[in-house]
N, C-alpha and C positions, 0 to 999 in steps of 0.2 A: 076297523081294527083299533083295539085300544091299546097303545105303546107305555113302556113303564120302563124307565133306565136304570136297571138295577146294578149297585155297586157293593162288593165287599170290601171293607176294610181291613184286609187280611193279607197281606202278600206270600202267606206258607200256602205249600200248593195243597198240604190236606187240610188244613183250617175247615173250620166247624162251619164259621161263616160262608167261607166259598163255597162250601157244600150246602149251608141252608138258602144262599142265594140260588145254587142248579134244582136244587130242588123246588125253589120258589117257581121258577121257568118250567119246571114241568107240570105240576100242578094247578099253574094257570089257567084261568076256563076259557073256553072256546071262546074267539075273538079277544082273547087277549095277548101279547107277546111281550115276553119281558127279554128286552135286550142287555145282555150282561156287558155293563163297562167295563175297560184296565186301568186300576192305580197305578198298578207296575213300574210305568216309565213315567211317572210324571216326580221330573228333579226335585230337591229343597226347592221351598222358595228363597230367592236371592233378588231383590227392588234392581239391582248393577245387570244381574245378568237378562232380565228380563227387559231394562231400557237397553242394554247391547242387541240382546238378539230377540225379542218380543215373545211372543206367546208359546212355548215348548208343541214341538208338535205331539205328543199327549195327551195335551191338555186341550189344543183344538181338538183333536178327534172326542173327547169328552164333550165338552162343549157342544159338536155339531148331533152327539146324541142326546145330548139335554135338552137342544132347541128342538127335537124332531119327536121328544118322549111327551105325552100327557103328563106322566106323574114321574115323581122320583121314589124310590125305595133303596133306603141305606139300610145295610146290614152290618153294623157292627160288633165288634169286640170290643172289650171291656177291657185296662189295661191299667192299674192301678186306682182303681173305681172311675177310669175318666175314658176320653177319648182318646182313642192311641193316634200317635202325632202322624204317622203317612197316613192316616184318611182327613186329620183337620187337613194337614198340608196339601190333600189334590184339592178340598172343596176349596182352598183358600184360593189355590191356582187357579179355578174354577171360573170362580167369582171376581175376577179380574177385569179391571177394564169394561168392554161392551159385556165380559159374560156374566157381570152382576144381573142385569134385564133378562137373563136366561131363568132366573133364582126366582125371580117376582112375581108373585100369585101362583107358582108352580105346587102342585099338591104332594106333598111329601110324606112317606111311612116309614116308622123305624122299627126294625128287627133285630135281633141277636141272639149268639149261642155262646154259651160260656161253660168252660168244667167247674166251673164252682156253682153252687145255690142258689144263687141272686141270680145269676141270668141275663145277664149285663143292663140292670137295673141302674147302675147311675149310669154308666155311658151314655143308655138312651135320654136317660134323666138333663147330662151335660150339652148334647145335639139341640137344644127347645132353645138356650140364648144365639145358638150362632142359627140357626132356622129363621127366628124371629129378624135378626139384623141382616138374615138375608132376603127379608120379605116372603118367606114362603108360606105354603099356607099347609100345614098339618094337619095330616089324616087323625082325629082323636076318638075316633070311633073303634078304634081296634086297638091289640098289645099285643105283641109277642116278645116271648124273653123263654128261651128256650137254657131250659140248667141241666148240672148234671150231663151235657154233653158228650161226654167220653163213651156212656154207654148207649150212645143214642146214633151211632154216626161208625163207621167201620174205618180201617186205615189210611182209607184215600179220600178220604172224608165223606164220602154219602151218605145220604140220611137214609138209616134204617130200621127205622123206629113209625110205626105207621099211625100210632095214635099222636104222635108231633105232626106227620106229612098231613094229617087229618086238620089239624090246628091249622096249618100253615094254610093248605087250600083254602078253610075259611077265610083266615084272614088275605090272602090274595083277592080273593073275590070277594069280600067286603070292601077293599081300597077300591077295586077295578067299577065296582057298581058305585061307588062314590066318584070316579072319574066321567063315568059316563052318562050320571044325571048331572054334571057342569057345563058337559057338552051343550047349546044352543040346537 
């Protein structure tokens, strides 16, 4: 089985991203599972509170799916052409301490949905310097920037739009067959 920890950057419960991450999990081909992580509860970061009371438990249970996934897959939103600051701030929590060595050599894809045109074109664009300082290693074989979102995804955000579901399982199984020829 090929494990893949997928995160949205979205904390709205119908967010396009949360939806194009459930949808990413279904779509997935056979022998692959992609275990959806929580931002939700992982605090600010704060250097005081974290030498007080060490690692948020959040942020471990992140963490112990990151050590146990092959690949990572971030689904982002776009938030002023950049990275919206609760997903820098869980990977920052993330990457903390022993969980930097979680980051290293880890194969990573990045996705997004956005109601504008671009398609969260820079956000993904802004994830390649903190990827890189976090040693991972980027899937660059594949894109997705899913736009125009609003009419592609219904209230509670599912994706209903089958020639995007079409996209996505490609690229799912493009990342997942780049995971499984690293295998040994």
């Amino acid at each position: 089985m090929t494990t893949i920890l997928g995160l949205s950057g979205s904390l709205r419960r119908a967010s396009f991203n949360a939806g194009l991450l459930r949808a990413a999990r279904d779509v997935a081909p056979e022998g692959v599972q992609i275990t959806i992580g929580d931002i939700s509860g992982v605090p600010l970061y704060n250097g005081d509170d974290e030498d007080a009371h060490g690692t948020p438990p959040a942020v471990a249970a992140l963490n112990r799916q990151l050590a146990e996934a092959d690949g990572l897959l971030l689904v982002t939103p776009e938030y002023n052409n950049g990275i919206p600051g609760v997903f820098k701030n869980a990977i920052d929590w993330m990457s903390r301490g022993e969980g930097l060595a979680l980051f290293a050599g880890k194969p990573v894809a990045v996705i997004g949905a956005s109601p504008g045109g671009f398609g969260t074109t820079q956000a993904q664009t802004h994830w390649w310097p903190v990827l890189r300082t976090l040693r991972t290693r980027p899937w660059w074989d594949g894109r997705l920037m899913v736009s125009r979102a609003g009419g592609l995804f219904d209230a509670d955000g599912t994706l209903t739009d089958d020639k995007t579901r079409q996209q996505l399982a490609d690229f799912v199984a493009g990342f997942a067959a780049s995971l499984r020829k690293d295998r040994p």
